[in-house]
N, C-alpha and C positions, 0 to 999 in steps of 0.2 A: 107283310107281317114282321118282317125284321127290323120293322123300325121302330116297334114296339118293344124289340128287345131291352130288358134289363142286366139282364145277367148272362154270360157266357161262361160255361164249363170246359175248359182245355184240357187234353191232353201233355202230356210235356213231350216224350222223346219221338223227337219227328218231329213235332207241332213246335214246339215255343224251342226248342235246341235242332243242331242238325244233326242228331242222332250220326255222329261219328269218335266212335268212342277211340279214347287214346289213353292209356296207363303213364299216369304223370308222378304218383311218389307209390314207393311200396315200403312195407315192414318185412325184413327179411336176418335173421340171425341177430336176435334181439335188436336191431338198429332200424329207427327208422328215415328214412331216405325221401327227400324231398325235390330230389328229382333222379329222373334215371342212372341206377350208379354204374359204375364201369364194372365189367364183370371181374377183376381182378379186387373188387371190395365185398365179393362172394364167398363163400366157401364152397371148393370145389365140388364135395359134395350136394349142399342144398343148389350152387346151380345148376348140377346137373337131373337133380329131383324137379325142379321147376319146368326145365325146358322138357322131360317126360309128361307132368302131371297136364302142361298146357297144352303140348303136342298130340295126348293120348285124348284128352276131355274136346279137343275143340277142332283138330284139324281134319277130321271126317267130315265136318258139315261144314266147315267155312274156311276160306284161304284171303290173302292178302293176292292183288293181281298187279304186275306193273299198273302205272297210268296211262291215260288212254294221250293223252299230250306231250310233250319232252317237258321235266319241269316240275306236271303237276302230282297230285298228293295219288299214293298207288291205293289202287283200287277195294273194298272191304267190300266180300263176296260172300253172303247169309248171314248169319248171326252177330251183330254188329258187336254186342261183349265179346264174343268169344275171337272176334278180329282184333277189337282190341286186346286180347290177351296175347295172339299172336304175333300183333305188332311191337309186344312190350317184350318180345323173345327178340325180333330182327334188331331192336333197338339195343340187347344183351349181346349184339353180333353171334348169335346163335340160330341156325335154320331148322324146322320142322317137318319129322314125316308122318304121316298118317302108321299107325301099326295096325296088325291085326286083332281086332276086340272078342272078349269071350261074353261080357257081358254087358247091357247099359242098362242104368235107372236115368229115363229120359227126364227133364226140367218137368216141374207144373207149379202151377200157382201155390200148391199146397206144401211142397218141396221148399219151394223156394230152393231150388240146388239140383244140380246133376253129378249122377256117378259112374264112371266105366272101369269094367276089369277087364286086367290083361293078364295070360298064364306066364308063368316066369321059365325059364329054361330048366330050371328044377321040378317041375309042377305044379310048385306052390302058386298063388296067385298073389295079385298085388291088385287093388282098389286105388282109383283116384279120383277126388271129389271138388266141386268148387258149384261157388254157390253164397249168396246172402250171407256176410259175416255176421251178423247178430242171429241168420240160422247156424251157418254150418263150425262155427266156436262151443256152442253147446254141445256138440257131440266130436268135441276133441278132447282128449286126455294126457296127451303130451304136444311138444310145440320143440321143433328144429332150434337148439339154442344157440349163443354165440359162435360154438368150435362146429357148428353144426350136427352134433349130436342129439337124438330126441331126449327131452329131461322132460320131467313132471308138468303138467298144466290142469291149475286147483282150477274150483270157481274166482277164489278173490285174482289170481293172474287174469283169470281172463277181465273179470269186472277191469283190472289196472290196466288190460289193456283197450278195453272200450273205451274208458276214460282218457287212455293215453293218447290213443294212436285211432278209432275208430270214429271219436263224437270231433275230431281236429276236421281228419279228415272228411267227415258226412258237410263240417259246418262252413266247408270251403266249397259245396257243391258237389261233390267227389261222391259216388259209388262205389261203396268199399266192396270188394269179393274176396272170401277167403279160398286158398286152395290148402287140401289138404289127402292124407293118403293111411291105409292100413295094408298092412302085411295078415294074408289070409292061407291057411294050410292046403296042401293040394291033396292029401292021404287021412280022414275023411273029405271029399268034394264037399262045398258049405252048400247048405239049401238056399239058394239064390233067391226062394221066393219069398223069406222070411227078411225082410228088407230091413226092417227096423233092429234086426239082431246084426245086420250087415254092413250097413253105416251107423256104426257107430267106433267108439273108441279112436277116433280118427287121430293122426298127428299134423300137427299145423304146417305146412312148409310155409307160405305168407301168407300177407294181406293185402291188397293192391289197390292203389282209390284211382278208380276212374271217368276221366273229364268228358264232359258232353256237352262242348259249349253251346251257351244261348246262341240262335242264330241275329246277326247284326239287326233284322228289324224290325223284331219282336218288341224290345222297350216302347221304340215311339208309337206302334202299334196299337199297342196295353195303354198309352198316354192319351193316343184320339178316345177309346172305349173309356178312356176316365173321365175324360172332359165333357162326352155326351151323356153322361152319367149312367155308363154302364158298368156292371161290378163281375171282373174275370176273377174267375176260379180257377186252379189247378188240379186236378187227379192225374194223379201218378203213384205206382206200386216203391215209388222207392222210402228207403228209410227218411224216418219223418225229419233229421236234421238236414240230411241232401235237400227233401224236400223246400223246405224252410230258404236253404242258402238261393238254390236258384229258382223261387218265385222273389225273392228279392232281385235276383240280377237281373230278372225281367221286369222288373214292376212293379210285380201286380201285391205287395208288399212294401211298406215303408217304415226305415226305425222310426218309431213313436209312435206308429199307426194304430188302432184297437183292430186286430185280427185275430184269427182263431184257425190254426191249423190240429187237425184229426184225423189219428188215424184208421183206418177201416172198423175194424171194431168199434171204437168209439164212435165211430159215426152212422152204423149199424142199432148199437145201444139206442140212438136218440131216436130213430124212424119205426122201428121195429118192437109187436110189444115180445112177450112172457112168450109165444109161442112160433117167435121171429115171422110174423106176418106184418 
């Protein structure tokens, strides 16, 4: 029956890249950074907010492990982003430990974002969040500035910074995650269950785009399936410009080409009638 194939539907991470993520530029105190900066181009305080918010959000479920060779590349053990976030801390020469958590809003598709709190030596609590930067920007209301300071963050910042520093980086292939964090009082205790009162007002500490390169032989791959005249699709959850960049670096995409990328919704809209059936 497969030789009847027309059409193949791919997945991307795993399938067409080798799903090993790496943190290649970040935006951090209004600058944006296009490749790993030295930690002394930090502010001591926002790096030391980073190496908490990634240490607290990621190093419970996932760690970096030597390599299993002399040589080769160390190990990324569960959650391949949040390895890569952790690796973009070893890369900061900064190391992480797991802390003890009061609370987590675990990841889902609806999210798009996860959150965990930790009590502060005061009682108060601190929240830290990271998650889809076209989700988790809307629900920030200040942003770590230059001196590292949190200063105001409107809508039109954040638009200037989608434009700036998000659709750059989505259009190089890059998965942008933002991380971000709120200060929570500990005398009333917050109702934990009321989520949506809880993540919010968030402040931006960055942005981070992270690479998942094509694997090397994916192209000529996607080039046999073109020449037997078969037409590869991509689905993938990522933002539609990531999207876009790396079905081009496989293939299955060419400038000039007449293509049509959509995303979930819209392409829900077109199968689906008035009563989503």
């Amino acid at each position: 029956t497969m030789g009847n194939a027309t059409a193949i539907c791919s997945d991307k991470t795993g399938t067409l890249t080798t799903n090993r993520m790496t943190v290649v530029q970040a935006y951090i105190n209004d600058q944006h950074f296009r490749e790993i900066p030295d930690p002394s181009q930090i502010n001591p305080n926002t790096l030391e907010m980073i190496v908490n918010a990634i240490s607290i959000n990621c190093a419970y479920t996932s760690k970096i492990m030597p390599p299993d060779v002399e040589g080769g590349l160390p190990k990324q053990v569960g959650n391949k982003t949040e390895c890569g976030l952790l690796g973009f801390l070893l890369d900061l020469k900064r190391d992480y430990v797991p802390e003890k958590l009061y609370k987590v809003y675990t990841f889902n598709s609806v999210r798009k974002s996860m959150s965990t709190v930790v009590q502060m030596p005061d009682g108060s609590f601190r929240l830290y969040s990271k998650g889809a930067s076209e989700i988790l920007l809307k629900k920030c209301s200040a942003v770590l500035g230059a001196n590292g300071e949190a200063r105001s963050f409107k809508p039109r910042d954040r638009d200037e910074m989608v434009k700036k520093v998000i659709e750059p980086m989505a259009c190089e292939g890059l998965r942008t995650i933002c991380i971000g964090y709120r200060d929570l009082p500990g005398d009333p205790e917050p109702d934990w269950d009321s989520e949506a009162e809880i993540v919010t007002d968030l402040t931006c500490i960055a942005v981070v785009g992270i690479e998942d390169p094509v694997r090397p032989e994916v192209p000529e791959a996607i080039r046999k399936c073109q020449r037997a005249g078969i037409t590869v699709r991509m689905v993938t959850g990522d933002n539609i410009n990531t999207a876009r960049a790396i079905a081009a670096k496989c293939g299955i995409i060419q400038p000039g080409d007449d293509f049509l990328c959509l995303e979930g919704k819209d392409f829900n809209r077109r199968i689906r009638n008035e009563k989503g059936e």
